[in-house]
Structures are given as C-alpha cells and as structure tokens.
N, CA, C and O atoms as a GROMACS GRO file, in nm:
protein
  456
    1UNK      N    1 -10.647  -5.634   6.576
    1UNK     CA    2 -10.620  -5.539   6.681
    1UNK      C    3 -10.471  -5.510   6.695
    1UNK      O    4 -10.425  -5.406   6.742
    2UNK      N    5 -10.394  -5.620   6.648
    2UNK     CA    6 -10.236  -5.602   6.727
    2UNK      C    7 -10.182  -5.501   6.606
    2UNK      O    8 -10.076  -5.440   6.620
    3UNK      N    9 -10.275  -5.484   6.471
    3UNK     CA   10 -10.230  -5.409   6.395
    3UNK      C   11 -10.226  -5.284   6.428
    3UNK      O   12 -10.121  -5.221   6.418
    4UNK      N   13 -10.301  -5.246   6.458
    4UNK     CA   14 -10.321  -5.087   6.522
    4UNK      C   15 -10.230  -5.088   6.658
    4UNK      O   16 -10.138  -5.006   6.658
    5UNK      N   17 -10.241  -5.151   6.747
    5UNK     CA   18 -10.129  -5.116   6.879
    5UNK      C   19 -10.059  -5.228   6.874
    5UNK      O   20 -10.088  -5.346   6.850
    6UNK      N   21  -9.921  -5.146   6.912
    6UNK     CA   22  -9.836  -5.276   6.909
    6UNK      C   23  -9.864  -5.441   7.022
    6UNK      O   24  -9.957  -5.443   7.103
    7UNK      N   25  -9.790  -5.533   7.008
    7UNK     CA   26  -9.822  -5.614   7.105
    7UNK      C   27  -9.791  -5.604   7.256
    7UNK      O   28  -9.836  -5.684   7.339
    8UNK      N   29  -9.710  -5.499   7.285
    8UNK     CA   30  -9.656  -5.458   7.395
    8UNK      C   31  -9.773  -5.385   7.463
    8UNK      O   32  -9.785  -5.372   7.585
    9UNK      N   33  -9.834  -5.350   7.394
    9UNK     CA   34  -9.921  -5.204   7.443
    9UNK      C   35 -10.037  -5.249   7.527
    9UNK      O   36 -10.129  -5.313   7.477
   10UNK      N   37 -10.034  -5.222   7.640
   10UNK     CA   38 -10.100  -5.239   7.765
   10UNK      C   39 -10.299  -5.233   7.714
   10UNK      O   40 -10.380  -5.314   7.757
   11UNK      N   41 -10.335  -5.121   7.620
   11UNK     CA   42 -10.454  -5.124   7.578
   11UNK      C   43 -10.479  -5.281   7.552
   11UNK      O   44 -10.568  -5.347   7.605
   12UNK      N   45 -10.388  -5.325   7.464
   12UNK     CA   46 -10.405  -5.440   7.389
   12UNK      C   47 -10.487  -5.583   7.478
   12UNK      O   48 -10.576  -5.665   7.458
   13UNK      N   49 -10.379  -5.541   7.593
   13UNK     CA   50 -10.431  -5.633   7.729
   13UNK      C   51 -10.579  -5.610   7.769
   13UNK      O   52 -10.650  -5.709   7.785
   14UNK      N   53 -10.617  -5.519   7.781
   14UNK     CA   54 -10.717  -5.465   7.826
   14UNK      C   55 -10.842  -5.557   7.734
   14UNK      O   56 -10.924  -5.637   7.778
   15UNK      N   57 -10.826  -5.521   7.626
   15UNK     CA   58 -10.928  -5.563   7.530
   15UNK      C   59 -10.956  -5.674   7.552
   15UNK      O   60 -11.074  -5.698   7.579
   16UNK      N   61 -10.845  -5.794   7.547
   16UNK     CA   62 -10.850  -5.922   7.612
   16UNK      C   63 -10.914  -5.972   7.670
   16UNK      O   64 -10.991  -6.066   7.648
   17UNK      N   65 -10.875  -5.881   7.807
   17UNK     CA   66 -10.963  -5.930   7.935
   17UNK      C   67 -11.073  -5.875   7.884
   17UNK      O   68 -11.158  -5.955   7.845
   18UNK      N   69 -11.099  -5.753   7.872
   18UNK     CA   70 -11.316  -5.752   7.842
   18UNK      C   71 -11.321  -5.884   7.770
   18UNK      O   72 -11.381  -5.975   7.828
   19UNK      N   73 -11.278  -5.906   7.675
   19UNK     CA   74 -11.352  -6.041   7.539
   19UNK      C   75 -11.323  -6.178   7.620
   19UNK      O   76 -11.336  -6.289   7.570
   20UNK      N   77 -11.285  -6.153   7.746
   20UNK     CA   78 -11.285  -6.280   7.840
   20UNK      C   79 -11.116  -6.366   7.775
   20UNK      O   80 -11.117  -6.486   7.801
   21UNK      N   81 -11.032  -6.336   7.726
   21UNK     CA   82 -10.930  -6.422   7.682
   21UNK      C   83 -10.864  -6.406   7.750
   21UNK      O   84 -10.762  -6.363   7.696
   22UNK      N   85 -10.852  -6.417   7.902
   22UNK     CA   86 -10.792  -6.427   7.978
   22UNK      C   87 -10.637  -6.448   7.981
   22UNK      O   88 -10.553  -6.361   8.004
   23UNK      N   89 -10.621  -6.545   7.961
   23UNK     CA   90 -10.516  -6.601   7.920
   23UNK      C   91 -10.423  -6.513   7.824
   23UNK      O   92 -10.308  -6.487   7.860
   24UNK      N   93 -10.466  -6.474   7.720
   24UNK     CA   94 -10.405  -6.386   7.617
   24UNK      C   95 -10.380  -6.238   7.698
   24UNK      O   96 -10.282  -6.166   7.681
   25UNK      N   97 -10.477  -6.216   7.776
   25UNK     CA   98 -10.456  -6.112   7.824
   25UNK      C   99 -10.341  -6.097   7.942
   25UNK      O  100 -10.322  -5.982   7.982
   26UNK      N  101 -10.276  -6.188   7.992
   26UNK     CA  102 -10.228  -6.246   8.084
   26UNK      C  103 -10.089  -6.255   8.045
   26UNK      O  104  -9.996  -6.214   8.115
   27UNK      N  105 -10.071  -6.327   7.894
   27UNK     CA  106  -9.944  -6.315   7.822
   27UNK      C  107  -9.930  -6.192   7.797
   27UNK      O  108  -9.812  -6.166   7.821
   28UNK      N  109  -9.994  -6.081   7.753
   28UNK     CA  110  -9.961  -5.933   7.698
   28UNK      C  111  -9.905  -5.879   7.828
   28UNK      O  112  -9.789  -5.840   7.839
   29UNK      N  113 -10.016  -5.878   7.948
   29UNK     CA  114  -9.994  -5.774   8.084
   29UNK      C  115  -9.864  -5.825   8.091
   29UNK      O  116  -9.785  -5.731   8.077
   30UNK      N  117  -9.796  -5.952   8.109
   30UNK     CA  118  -9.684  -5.980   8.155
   30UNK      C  119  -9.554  -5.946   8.083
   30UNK      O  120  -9.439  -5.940   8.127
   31UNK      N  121  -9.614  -5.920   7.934
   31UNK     CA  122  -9.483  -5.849   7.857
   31UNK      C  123  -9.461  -5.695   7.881
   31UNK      O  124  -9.360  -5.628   7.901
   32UNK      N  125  -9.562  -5.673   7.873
   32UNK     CA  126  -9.614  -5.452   7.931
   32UNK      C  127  -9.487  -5.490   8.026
   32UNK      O  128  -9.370  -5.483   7.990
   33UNK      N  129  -9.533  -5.532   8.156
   33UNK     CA  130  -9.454  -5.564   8.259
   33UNK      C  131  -9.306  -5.561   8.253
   33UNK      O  132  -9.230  -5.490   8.319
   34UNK      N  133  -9.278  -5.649   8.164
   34UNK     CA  134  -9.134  -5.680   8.162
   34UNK      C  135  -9.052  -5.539   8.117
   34UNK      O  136  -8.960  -5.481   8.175
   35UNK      N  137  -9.111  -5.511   8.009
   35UNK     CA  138  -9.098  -5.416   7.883
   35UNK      C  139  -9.029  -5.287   8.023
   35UNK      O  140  -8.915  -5.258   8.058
   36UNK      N  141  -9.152  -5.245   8.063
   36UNK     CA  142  -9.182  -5.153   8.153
   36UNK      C  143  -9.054  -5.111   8.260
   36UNK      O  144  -8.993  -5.006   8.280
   37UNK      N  145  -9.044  -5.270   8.328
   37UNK     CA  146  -9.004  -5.286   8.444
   37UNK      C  147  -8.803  -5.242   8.400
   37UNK      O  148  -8.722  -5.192   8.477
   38UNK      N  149  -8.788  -5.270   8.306
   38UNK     CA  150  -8.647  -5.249   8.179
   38UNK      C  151  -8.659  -5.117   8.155
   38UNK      O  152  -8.572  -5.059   8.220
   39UNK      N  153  -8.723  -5.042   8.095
   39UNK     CA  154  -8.706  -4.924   8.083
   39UNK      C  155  -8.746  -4.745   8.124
   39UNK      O  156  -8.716  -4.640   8.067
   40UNK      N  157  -8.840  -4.780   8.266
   40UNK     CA  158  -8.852  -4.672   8.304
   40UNK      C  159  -8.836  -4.691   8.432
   40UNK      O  160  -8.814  -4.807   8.466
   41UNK      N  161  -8.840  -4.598   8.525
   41UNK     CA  162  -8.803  -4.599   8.676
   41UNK      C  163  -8.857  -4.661   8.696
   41UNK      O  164  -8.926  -4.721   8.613
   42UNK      N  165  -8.856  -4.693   8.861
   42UNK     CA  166  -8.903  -4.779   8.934
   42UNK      C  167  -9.019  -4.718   9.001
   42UNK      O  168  -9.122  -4.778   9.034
   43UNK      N  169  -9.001  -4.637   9.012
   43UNK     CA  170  -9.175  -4.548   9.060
   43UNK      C  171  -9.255  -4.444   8.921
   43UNK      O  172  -9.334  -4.352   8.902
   44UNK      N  173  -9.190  -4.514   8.869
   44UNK     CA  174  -9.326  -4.413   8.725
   44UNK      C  175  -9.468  -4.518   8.735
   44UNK      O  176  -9.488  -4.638   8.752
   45UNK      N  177  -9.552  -4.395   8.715
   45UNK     CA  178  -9.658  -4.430   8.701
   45UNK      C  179  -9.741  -4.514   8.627
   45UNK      O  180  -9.840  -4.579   8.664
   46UNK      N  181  -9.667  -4.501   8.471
   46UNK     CA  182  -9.686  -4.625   8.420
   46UNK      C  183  -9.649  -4.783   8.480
   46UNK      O  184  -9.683  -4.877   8.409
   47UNK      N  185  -9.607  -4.801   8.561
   47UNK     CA  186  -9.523  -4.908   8.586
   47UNK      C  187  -9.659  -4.939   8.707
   47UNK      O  188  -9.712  -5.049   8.723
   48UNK      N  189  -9.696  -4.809   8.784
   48UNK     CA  190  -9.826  -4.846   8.868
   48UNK      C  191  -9.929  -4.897   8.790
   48UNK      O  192  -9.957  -5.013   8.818
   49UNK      N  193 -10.007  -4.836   8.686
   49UNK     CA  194 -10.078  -4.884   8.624
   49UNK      C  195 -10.098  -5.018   8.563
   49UNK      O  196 -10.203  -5.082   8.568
   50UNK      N  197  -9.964  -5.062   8.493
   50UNK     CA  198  -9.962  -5.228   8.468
   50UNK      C  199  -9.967  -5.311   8.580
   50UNK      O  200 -10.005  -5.428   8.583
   51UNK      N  201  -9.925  -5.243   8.671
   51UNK     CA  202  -9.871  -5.393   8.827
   51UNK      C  203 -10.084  -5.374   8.854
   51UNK      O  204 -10.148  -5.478   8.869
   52UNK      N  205 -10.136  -5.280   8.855
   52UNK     CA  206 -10.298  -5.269   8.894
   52UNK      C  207 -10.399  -5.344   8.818
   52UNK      O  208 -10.492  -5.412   8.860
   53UNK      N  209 -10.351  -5.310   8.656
   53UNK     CA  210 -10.415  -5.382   8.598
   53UNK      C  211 -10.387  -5.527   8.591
   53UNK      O  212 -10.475  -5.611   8.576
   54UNK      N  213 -10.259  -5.554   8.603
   54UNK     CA  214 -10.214  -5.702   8.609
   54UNK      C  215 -10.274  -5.766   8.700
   54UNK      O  216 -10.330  -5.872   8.669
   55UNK      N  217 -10.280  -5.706   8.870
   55UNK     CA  218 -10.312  -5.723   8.988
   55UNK      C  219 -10.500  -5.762   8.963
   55UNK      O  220 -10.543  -5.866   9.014
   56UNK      N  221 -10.585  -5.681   8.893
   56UNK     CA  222 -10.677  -5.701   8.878
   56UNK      C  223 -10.717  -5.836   8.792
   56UNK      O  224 -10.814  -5.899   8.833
   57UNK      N  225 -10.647  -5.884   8.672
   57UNK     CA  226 -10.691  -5.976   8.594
   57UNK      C  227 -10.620  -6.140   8.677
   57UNK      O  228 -10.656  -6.254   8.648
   58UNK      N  229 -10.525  -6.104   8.771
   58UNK     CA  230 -10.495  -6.247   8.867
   58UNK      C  231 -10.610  -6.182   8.946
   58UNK      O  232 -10.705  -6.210   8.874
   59UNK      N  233 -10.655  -6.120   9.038
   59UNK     CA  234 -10.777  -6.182   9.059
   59UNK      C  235 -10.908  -6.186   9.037
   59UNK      O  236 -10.992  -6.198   9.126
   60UNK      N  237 -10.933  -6.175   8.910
   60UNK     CA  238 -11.043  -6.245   8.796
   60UNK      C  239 -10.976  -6.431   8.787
   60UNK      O  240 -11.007  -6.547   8.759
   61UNK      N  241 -10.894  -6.367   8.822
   61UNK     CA  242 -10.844  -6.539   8.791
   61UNK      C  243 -10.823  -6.651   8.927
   61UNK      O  244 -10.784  -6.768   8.924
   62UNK      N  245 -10.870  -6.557   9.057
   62UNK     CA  246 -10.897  -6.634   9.174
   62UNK      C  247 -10.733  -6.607   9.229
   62UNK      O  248 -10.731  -6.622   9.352
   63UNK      N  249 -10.600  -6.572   9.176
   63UNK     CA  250 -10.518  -6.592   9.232
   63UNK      C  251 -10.456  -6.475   9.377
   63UNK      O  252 -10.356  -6.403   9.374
   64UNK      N  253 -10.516  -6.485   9.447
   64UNK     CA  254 -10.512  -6.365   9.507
   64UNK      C  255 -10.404  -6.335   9.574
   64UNK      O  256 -10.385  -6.214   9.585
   65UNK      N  257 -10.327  -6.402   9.621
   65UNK     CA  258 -10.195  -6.368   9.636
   65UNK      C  259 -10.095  -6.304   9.529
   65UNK      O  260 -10.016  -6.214   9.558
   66UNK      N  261 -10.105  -6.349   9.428
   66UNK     CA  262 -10.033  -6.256   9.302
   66UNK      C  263 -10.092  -6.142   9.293
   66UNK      O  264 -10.030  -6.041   9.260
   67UNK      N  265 -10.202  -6.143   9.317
   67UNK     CA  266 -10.300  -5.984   9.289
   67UNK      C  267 -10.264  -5.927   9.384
   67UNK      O  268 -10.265  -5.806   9.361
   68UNK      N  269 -10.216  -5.960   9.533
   68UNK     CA  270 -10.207  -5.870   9.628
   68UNK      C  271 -10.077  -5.838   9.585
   68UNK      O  272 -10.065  -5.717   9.574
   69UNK      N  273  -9.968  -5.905   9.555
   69UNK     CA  274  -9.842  -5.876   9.554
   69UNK      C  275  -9.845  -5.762   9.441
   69UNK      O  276  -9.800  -5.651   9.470
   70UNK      N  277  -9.880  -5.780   9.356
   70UNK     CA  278  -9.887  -5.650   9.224
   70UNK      C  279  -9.944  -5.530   9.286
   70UNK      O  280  -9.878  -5.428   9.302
   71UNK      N  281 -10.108  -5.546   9.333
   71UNK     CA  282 -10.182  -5.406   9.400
   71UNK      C  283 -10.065  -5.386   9.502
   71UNK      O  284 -10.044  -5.267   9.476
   72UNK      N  285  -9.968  -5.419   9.605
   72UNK     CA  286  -9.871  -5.381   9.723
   72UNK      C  287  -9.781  -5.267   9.584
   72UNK      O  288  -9.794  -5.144   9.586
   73UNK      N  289  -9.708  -5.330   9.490
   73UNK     CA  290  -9.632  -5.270   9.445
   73UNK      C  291  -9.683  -5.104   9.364
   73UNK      O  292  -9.611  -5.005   9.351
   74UNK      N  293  -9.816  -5.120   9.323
   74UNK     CA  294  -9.888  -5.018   9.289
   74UNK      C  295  -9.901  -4.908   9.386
   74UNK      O  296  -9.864  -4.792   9.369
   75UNK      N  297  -9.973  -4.972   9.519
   75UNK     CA  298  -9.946  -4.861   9.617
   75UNK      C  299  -9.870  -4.802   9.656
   75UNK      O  300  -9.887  -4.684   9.684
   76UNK      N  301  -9.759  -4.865   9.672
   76UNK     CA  302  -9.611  -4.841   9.650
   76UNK      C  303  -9.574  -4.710   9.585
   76UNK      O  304  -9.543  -4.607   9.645
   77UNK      N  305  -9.582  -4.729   9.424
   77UNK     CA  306  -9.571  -4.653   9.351
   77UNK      C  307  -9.653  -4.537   9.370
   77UNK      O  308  -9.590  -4.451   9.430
   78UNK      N  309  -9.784  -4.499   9.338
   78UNK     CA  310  -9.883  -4.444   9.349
   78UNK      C  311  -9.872  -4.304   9.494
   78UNK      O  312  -9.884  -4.182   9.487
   79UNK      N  313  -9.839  -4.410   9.634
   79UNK     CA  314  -9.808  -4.328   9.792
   79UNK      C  315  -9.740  -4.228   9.754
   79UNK      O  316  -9.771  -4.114   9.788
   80UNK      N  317  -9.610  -4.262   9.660
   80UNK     CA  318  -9.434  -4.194   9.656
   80UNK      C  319  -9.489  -4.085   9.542
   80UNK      O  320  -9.436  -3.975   9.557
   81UNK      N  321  -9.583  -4.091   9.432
   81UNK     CA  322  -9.559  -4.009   9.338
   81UNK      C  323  -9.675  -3.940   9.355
   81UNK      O  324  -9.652  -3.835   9.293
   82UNK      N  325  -9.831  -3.929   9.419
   82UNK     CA  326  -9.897  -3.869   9.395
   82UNK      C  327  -9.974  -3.817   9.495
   82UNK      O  328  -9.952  -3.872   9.603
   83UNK      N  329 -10.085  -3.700   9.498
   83UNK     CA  330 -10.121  -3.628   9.638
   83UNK      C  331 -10.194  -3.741   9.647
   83UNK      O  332 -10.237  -3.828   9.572
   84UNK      N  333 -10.195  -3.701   9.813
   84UNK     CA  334 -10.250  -3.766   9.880
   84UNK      C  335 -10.413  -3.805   9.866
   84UNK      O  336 -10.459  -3.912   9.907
   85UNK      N  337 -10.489  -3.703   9.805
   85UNK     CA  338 -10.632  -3.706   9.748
   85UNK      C  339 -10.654  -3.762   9.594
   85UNK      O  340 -10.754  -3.746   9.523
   86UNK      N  341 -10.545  -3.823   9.568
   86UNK     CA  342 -10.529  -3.823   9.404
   86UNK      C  343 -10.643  -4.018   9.361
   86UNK      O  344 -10.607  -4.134   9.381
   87UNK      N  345 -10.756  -3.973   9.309
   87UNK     CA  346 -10.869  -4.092   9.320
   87UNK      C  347 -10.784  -4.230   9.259
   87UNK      O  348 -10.823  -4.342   9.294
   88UNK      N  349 -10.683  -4.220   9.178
   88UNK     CA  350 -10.600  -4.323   9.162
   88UNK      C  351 -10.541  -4.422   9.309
   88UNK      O  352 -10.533  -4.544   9.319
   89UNK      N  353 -10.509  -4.318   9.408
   89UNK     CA  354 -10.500  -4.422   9.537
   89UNK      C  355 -10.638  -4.447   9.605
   89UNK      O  356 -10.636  -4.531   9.694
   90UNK      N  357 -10.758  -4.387   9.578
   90UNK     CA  358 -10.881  -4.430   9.637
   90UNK      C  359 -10.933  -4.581   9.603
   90UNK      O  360 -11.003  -4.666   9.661
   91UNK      N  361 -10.831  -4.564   9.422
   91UNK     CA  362 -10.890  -4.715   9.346
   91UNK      C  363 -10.784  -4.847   9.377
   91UNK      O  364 -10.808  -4.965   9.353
   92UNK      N  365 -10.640  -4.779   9.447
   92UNK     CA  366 -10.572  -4.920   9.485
   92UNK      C  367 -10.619  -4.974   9.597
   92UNK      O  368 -10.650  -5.089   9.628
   93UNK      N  369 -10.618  -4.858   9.661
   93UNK     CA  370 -10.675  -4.884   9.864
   93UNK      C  371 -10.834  -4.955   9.820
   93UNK      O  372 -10.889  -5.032   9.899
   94UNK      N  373 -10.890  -4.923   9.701
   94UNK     CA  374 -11.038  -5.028   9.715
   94UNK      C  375 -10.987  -5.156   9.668
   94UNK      O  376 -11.031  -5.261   9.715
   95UNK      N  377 -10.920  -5.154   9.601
   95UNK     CA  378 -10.846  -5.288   9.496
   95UNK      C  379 -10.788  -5.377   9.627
   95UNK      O  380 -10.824  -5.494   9.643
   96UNK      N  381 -10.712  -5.322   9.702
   96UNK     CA  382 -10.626  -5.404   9.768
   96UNK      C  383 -10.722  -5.448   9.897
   96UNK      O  384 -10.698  -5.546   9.967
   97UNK      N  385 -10.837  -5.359   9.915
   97UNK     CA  386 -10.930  -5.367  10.039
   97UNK      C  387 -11.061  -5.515   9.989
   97UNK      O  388 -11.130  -5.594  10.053
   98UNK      N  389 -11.047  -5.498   9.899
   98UNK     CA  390 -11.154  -5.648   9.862
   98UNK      C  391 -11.085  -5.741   9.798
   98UNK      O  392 -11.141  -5.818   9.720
   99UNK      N  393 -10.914  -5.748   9.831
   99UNK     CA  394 -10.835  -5.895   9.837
   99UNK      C  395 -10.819  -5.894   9.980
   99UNK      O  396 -10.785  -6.006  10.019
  100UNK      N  397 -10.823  -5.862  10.015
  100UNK     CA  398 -10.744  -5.879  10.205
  100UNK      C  399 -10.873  -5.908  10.227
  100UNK      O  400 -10.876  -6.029  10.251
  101UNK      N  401 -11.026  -5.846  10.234
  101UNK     CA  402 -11.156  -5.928  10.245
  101UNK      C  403 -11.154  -6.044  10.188
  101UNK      O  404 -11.184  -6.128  10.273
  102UNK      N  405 -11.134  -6.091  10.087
  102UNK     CA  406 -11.115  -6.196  10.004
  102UNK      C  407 -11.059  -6.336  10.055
  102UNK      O  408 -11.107  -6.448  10.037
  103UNK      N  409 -10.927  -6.295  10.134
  103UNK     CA  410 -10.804  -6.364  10.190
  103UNK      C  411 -10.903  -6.321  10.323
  103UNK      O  412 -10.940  -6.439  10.324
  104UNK      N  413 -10.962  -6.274  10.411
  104UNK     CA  414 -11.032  -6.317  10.509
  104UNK      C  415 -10.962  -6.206  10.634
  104UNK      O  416 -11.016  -6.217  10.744
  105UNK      N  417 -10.864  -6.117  10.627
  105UNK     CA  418 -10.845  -6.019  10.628
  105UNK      C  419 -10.921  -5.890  10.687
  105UNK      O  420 -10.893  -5.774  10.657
  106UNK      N  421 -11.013  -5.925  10.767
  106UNK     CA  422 -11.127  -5.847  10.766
  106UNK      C  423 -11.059  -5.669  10.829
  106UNK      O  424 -11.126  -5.573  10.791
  107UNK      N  425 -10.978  -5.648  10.888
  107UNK     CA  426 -10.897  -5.558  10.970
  107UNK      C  427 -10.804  -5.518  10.871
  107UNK      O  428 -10.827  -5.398  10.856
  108UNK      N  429 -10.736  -5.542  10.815
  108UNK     CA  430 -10.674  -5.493  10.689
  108UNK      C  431 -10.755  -5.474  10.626
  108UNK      O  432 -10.729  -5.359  10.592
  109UNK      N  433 -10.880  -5.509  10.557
  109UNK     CA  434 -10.959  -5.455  10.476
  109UNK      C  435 -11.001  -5.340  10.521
  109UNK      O  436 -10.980  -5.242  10.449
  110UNK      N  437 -11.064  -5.321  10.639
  110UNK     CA  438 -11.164  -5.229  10.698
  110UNK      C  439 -11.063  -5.147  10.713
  110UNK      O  440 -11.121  -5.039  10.702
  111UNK      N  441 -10.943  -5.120  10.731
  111UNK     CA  442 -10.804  -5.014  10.773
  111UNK      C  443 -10.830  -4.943  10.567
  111UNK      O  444 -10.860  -4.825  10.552
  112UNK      N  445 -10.817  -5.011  10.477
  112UNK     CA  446 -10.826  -4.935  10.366
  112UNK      C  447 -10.951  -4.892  10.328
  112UNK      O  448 -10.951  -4.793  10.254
  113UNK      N  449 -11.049  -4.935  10.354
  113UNK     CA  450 -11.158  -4.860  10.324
  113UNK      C  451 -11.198  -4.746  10.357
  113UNK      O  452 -11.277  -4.670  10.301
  114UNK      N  453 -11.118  -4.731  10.489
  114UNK     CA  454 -11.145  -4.549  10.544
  114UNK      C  455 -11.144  -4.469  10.470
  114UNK      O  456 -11.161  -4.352  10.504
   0.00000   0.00000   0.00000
C-alpha cells in the first residue's frame, strides 16, 4: 500500500484503521498531522480533516479526551471556513456530541445535536 501513497498520506491512515491496525494507523494520522500542521495554515481544511479523523481513531481507542481535544480544533477550523449548512459541521457537531455523551456531558451533548 505505502507503494502507491506515500507514507504521509492521510488515505494511508485510513486503511489502517478499517484493517483494525490501530496502532499503525495512529503512527501515520500523527505524521499527516505534523506534516500538515508545518505547512499549511492554520485553518485549512485539510488540517480539519486530519485533527477529525485523528479525533475519531482516539476514540476507537477509548481515549476521549484526546478525541475531544482534536474534534474542538476541527470545529474550530470547519465554524471559520465554511457555511453554516455545510454537512461537514453536521458530522463534527455529531462527532463531538457522542464524546461529551460519552464523558457524561449530557447538556453539551444535547446543545450539539440540535
């Protein structure tokens, strides 16, 4: 696989996590990340997309505080760059609404689900 996309390349991560290699997938998201976080703004969209997907595979991994902190920075991104109807914030506000349920949160959850 790493032959066809480089090792940086966020797909690469992806694949990972479906084939359950968690872990591997975990080392890639965090290089995307770095990679990312070095060379494009601070609100590009790509940069939302890795902190979401990253945010999603910590919590596959139970860590839900890291997942909230990544989904915060996504929304972040996502609020500043796109309309307001745009289904990309329908999927952080659900993302971030079943960790704050998660974390017990029930009022912060129910505030994003609207």
């Amino acid at each position: 696989m790493e032959k066809v996309l480089n090792s940086d390349h966020p797909d690469l991560a992806t694949i990972y996590k479906d084939l359950n290699e968690k872990k591997k997938a975990l080392e890639l998201y965090e290089k995307c990340k770095k990679i990312r976080e070095k060379v494009l703004n601070s609100d590009h969209p790509d940069l939302a997309t890795i902190y979401n997907n990253l945010g999603s595979l910590y919590n596959d991994l139970n860590e839900k505080k890291k997942a909230l902190e990544l989904y915060e920075k996504c929304k972040n991104i996502r609020e500043k760059v796109l309309n307001s109807d745009h289904p990309d914030l329908a999927t952080i506000y659900n993302n971030l609404g079943i960790i704050y349920d998660d974390l017990n949160e029930k009022k912060k959850a129910l505030e994003l689900y609207k």
